[in-house]
C-alpha positions as CSV (number, residue, x, y, z in Angstrom):
1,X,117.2,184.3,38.9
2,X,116.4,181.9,41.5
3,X,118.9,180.9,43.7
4,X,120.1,177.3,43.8
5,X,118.9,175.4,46.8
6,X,121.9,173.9,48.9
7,X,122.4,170.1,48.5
8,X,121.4,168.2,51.6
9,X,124.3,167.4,53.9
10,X,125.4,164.1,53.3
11,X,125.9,161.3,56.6
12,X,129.3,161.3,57.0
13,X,130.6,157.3,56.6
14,X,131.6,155.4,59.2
15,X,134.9,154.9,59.7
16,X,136.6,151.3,59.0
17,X,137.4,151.0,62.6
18,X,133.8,151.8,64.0
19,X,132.4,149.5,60.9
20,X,134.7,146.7,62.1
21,X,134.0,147.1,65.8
22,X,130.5,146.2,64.8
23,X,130.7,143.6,62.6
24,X,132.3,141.8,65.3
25,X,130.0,142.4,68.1
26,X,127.6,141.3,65.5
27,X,129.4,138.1,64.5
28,X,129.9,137.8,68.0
29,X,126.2,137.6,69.1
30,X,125.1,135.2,66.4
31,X,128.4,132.9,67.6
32,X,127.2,133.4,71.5
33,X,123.9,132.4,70.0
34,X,124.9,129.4,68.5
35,X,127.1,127.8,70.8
36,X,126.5,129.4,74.1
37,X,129.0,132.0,75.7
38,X,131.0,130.0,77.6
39,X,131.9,127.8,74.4
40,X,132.9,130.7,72.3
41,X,136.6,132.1,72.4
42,X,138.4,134.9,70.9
43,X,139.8,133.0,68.1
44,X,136.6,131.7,66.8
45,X,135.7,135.1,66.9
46,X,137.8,136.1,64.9
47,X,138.2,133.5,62.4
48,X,134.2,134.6,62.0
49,X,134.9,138.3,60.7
50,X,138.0,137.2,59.3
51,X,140.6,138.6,60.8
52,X,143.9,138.1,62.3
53,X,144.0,137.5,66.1
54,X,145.9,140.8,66.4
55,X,144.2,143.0,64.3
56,X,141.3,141.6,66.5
57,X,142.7,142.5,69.8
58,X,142.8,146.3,68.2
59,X,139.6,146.0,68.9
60,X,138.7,143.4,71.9
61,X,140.9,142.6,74.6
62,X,138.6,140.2,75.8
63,X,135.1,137.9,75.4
64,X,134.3,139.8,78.5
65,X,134.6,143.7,77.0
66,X,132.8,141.8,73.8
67,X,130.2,140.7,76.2
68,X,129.4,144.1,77.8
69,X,129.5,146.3,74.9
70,X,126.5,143.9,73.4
71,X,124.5,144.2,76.4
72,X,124.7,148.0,76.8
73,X,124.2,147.7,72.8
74,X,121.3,145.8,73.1
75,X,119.7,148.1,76.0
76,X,120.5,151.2,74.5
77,X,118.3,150.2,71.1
78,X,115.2,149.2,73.2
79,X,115.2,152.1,75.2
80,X,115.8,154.9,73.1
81,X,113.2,153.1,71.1
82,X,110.8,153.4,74.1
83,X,111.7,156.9,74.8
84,X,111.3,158.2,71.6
85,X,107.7,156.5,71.4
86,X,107.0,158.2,74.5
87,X,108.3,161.3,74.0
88,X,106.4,161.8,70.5
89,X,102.8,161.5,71.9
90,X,103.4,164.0,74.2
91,X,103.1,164.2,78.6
92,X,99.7,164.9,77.8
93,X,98.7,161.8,76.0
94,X,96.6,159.8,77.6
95,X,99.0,157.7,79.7
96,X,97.3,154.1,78.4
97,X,98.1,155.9,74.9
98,X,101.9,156.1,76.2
99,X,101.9,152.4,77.8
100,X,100.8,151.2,74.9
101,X,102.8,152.9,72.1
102,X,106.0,152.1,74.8
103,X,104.9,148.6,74.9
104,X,105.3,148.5,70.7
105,X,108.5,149.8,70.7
106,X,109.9,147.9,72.9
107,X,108.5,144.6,71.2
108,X,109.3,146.0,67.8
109,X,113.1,146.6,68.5
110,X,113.2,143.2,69.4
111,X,111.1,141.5,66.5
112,X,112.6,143.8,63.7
113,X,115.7,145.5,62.3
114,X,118.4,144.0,60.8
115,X,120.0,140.6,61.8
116,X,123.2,142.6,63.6
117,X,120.1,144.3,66.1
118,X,118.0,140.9,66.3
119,X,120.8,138.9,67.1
120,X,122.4,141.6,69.9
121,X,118.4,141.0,71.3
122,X,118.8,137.4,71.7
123,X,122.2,137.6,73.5
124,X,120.7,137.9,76.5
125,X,118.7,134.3,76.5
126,X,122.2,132.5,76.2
127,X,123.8,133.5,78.7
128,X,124.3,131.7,82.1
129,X,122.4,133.0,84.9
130,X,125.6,134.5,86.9
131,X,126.6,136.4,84.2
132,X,122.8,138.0,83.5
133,X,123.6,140.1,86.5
134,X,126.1,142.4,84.3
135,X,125.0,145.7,83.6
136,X,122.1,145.6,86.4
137,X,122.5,150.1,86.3
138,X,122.1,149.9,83.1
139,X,119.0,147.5,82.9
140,X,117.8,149.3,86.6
141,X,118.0,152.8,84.5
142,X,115.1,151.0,81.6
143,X,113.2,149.5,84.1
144,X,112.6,153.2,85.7
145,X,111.2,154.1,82.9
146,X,108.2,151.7,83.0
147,X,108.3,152.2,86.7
148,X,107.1,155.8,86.1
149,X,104.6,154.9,82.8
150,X,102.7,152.3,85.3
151,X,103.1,154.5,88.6
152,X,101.4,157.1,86.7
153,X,98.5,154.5,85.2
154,X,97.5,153.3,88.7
155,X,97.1,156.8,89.7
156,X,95.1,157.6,86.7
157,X,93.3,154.5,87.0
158,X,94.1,153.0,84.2
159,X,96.3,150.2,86.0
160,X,95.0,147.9,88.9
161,X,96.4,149.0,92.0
162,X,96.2,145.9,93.9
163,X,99.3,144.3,92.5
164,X,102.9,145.3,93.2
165,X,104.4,147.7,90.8
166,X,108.2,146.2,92.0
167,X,105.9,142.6,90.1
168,X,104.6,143.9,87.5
169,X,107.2,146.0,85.7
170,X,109.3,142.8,85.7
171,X,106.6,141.2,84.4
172,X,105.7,143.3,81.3
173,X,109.5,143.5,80.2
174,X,110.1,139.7,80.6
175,X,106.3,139.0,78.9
176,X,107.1,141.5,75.9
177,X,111.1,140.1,75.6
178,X,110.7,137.1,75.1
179,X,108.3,137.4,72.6
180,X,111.8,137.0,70.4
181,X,111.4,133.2,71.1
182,X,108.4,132.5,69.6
183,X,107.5,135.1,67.2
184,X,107.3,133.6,63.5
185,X,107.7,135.8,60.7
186,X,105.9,133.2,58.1
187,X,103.0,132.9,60.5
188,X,102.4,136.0,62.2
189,X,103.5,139.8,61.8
190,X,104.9,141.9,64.0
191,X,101.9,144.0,64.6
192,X,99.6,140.8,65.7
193,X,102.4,140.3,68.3
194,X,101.7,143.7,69.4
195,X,98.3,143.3,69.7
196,X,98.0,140.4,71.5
197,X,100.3,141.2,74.1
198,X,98.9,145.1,74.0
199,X,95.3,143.9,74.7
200,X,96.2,140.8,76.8
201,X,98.3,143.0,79.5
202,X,95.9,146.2,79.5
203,X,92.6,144.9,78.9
204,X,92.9,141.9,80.2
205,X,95.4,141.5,83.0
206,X,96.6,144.6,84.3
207,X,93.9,146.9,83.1
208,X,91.4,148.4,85.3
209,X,88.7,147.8,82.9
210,X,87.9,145.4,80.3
211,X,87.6,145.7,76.7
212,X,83.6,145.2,77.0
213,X,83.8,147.8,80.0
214,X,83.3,145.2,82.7
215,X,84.8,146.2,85.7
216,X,86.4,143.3,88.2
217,X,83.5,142.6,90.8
218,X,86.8,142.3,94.2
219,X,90.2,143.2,93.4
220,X,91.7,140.6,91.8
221,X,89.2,139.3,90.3
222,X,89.2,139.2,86.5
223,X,85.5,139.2,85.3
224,X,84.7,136.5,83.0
225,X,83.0,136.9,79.5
């Protein structure tokens, strides 16, 4: 008689006070997002999520601790998102193949998801330049991680080397972020987003070669079509 295959483990359920905690960072970043951080305060909050202000302070002491567990929230998605996408092609995928496929995490974790993730993405473009300093390790630690993907395309030659890397990093995260400001679901999907920003950057910018296989005539020098 055959014996009775085992039932799959089920995920355990989150407990109510881990379930809480992130309904209210949640609630929190679509509030931060509506009326600006500095116009938000713990009350609000937690007239939001419904709930008393000291079952709230259970969970929050202040705005502040609110504040940083969204950003390293927010971080942690995109980069394990990147990582993972990396990591599943391989070290010995081509490394435009690994730029690329980072490049569409890192613009997917932003685009899609659930509103909670979306709305821990756009916390970041409300918030007053002094306090967009916070969790510069943390931010430092992601940035590496392109730092390496382009380092190693400029030595394969699949990256111009006649612009600063310290530039261009910068410029690919802040180019593929804030892709959350005008992406429109009704209009566009998130794959032409990838695309465009995909080709634009590597066959077009940053790439050593064109799409049509032009090379740039002095370094620079984008060759026109």
């Amino acid at each position: 008689m055959p014996e009775t295959p085992p039932e799959p483990k089920r995920r355990p359920k989150p407990r109510k006070a881990e379930t809480t905690r992130g309904e209210i960072l949640a609630a929190a970043a679509r509030l931060f997002a509506e009326k600006g951080y500095g116009e938000c305060n713990l009350r609000e909050l937690a007239d939001r999520v419904g709930m008393k202000a000291g079952s709230f302070y259970y969970h929050f002491k202040s705005k502040e601790q609110i504040l940083d567990e969204l950003l390293s929230a927010s971080i942690a998605m995109v980069s394990d998102a990147v990582t993972q996408a990396v990591a599943e092609l391989g070290a010995s995928a081509p490394v435009r193949d690994r730029i690329a496929a980072a490049m569409r995490a890192h613009i997917t974790a932003f685009l899609s998801g659930d509103n909670n993730s979306a709305s821990f993405m756009r916390v970041w473009e409300h918030l007053p330049p002094t306090l967009k300093r916070r969790k510069r390790e943390e931010r430092r630690a992601y940035a590496r991680i392109w730092h390496d993907l382009v380092a190693e395309g400029i030595r394969e030659g699949e990256i111009r080397d006649d612009m600063d890397i310290h530039l261009v990093v910068p410029f690919l995260i802040g180019t593929m972020s804030r892709s959350i400001e005008w992406y429109r679901p009704s209009r566009m999907s998130i794959d032409d987003v990838c695309h465009l920003i995909i080709t634009t950057c590597l066959d077009g910018g940053l790439g050593r070669q064109g799409q049509g296989g032009a090379k740039a005539e002095h370094p620079g020098t984008l060759v026109s079509r």
